[in-house]
DSSP file (Angstrom, degrees, kcal/mol; ACC not computed):
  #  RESIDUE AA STRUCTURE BP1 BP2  ACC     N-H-->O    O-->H-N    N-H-->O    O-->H-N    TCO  KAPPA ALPHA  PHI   PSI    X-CA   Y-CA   Z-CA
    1    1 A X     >        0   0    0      0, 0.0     4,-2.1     0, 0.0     5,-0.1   0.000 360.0 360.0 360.0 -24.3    0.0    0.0    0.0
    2    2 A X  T  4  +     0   0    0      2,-0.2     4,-0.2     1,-0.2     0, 0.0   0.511 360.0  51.4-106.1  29.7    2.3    2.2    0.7
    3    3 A X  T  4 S+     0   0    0      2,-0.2    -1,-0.2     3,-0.1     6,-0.1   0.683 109.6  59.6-108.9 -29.9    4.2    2.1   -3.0
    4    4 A X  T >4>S+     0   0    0      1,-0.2     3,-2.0     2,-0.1     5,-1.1   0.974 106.2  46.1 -35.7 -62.6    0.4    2.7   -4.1
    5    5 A X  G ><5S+     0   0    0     -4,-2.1     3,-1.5     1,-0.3    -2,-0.2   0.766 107.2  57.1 -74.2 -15.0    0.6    6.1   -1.9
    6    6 A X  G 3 5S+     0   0    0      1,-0.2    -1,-0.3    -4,-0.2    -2,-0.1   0.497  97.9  58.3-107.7  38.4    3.6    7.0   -3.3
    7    7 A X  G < 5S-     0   0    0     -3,-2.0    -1,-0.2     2,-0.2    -2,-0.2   0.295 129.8 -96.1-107.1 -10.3    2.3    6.9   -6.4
    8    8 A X  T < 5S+     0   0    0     -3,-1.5     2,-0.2     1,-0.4    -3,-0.2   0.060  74.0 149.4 102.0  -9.4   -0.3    9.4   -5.3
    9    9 A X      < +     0   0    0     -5,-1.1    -1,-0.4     1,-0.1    -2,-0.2  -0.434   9.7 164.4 -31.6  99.2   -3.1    6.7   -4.4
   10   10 A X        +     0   0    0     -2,-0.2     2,-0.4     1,-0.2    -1,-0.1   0.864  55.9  58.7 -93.8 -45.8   -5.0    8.3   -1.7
   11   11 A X        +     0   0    0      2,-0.0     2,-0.5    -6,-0.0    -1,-0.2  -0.820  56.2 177.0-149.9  78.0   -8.0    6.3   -1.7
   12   12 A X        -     0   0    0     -2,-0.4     2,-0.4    -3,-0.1    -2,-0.0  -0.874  14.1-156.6-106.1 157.6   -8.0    2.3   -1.1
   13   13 A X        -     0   0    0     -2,-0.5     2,-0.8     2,-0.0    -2,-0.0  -0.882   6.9-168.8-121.4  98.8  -11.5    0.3   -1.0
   14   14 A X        +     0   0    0     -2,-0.4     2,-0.3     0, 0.0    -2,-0.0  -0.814  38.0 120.1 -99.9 110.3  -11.4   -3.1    0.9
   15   15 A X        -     0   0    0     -2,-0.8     3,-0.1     1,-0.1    -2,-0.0  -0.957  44.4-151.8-135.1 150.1  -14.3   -4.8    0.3
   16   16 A X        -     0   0    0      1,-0.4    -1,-0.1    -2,-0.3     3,-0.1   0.166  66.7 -21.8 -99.7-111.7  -15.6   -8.3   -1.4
   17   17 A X  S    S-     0   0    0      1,-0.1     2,-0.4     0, 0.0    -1,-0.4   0.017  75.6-112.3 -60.9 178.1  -18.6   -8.8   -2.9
   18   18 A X        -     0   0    0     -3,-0.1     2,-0.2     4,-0.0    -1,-0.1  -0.870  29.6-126.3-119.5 165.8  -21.3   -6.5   -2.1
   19   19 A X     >  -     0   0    0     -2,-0.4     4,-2.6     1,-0.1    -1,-0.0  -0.423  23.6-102.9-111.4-173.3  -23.9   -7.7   -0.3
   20   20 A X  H  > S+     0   0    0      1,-0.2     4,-3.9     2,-0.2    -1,-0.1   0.971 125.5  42.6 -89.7 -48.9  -27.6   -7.4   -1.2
   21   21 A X  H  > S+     0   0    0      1,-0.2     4,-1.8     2,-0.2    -1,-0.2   0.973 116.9  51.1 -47.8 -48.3  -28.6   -4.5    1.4
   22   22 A X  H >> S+     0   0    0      1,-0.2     4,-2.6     2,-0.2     3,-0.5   0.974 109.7  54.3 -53.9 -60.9  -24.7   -2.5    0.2
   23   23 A X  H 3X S+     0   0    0     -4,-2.6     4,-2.4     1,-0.2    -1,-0.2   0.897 111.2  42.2 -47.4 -45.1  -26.0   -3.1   -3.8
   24   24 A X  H 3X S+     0   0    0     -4,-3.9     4,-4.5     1,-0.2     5,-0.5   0.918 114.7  49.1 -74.8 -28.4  -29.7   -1.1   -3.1
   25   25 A X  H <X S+     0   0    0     -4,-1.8     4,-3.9    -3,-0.5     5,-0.5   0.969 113.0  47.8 -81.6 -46.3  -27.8    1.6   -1.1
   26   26 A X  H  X>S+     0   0    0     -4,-2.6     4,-2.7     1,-0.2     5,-0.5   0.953 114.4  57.4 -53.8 -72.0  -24.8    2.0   -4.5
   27   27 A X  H  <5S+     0   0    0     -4,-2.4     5,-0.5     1,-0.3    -1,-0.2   0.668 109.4  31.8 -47.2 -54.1  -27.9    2.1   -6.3
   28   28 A X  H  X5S+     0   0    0     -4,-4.5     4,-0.5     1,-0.2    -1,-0.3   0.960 132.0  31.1 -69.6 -41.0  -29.8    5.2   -4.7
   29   29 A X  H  <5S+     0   0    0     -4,-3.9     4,-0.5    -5,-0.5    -2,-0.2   0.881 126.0  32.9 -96.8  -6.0  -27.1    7.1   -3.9
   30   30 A X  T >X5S+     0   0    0     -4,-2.7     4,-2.4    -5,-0.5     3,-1.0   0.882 120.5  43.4 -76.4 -61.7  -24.1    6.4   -6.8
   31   31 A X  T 34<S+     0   0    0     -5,-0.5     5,-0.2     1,-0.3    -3,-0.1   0.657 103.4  63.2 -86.0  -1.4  -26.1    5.7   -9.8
   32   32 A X  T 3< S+     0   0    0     -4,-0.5    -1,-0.3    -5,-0.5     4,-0.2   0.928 110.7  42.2 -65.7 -45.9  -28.5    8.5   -9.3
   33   33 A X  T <4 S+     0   0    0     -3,-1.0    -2,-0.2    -4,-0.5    -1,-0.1   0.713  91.5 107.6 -65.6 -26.5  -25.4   11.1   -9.7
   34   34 A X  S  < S-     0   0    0     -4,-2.4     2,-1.9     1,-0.1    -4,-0.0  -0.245  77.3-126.6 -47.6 125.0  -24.2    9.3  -12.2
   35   35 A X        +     0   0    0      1,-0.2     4,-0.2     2,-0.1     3,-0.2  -0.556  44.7 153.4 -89.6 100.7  -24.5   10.9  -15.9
   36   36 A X    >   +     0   0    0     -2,-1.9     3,-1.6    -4,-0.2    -1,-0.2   0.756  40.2  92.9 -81.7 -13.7  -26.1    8.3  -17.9
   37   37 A X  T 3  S+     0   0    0      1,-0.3    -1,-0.2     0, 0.0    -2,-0.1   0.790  91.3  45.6 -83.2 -43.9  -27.8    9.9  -20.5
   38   38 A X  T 3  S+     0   0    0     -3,-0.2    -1,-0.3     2,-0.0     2,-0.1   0.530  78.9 111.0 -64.7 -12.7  -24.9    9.6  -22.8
   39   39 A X  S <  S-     0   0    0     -3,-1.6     2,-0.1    -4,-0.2    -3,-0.0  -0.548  74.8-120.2 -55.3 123.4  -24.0    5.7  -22.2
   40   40 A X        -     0   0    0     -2,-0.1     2,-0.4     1,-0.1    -2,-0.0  -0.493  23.0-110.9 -88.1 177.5  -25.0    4.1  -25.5
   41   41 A X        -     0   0    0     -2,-0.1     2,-0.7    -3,-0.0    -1,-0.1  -0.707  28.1-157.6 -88.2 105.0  -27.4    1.5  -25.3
   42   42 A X        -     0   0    0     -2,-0.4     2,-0.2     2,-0.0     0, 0.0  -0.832   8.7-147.3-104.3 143.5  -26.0   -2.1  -26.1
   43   43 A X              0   0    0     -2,-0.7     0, 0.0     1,-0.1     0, 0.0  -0.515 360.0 360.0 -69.3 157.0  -28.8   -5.1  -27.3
   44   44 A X              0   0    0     -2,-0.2    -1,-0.1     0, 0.0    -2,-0.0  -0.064 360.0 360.0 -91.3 360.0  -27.9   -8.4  -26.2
């Protein structure tokens, strides 16, 4: 970590998976700020 910081890496996140309750919470508060409008649209 600390050849990360001196690399100017302020910022770690240790996490694993997210859990179900962590996913709804990204959801309201991340992906609401988030500018989507421009993201193209992929078909599967």
């Amino acid at each position: 970590m600390l050849e990360y910081a001196d690399l100017g890496i302020e910022t770690f996140i240790f996490s694993g998976y997210p859990h179900l309750q962590e996913a709804y919470r990204i959801d309201e508060l991340l992906f609401g700020r988030l500018p989507l409008e421009n993201i193209p649209v992929v078909e599967l």
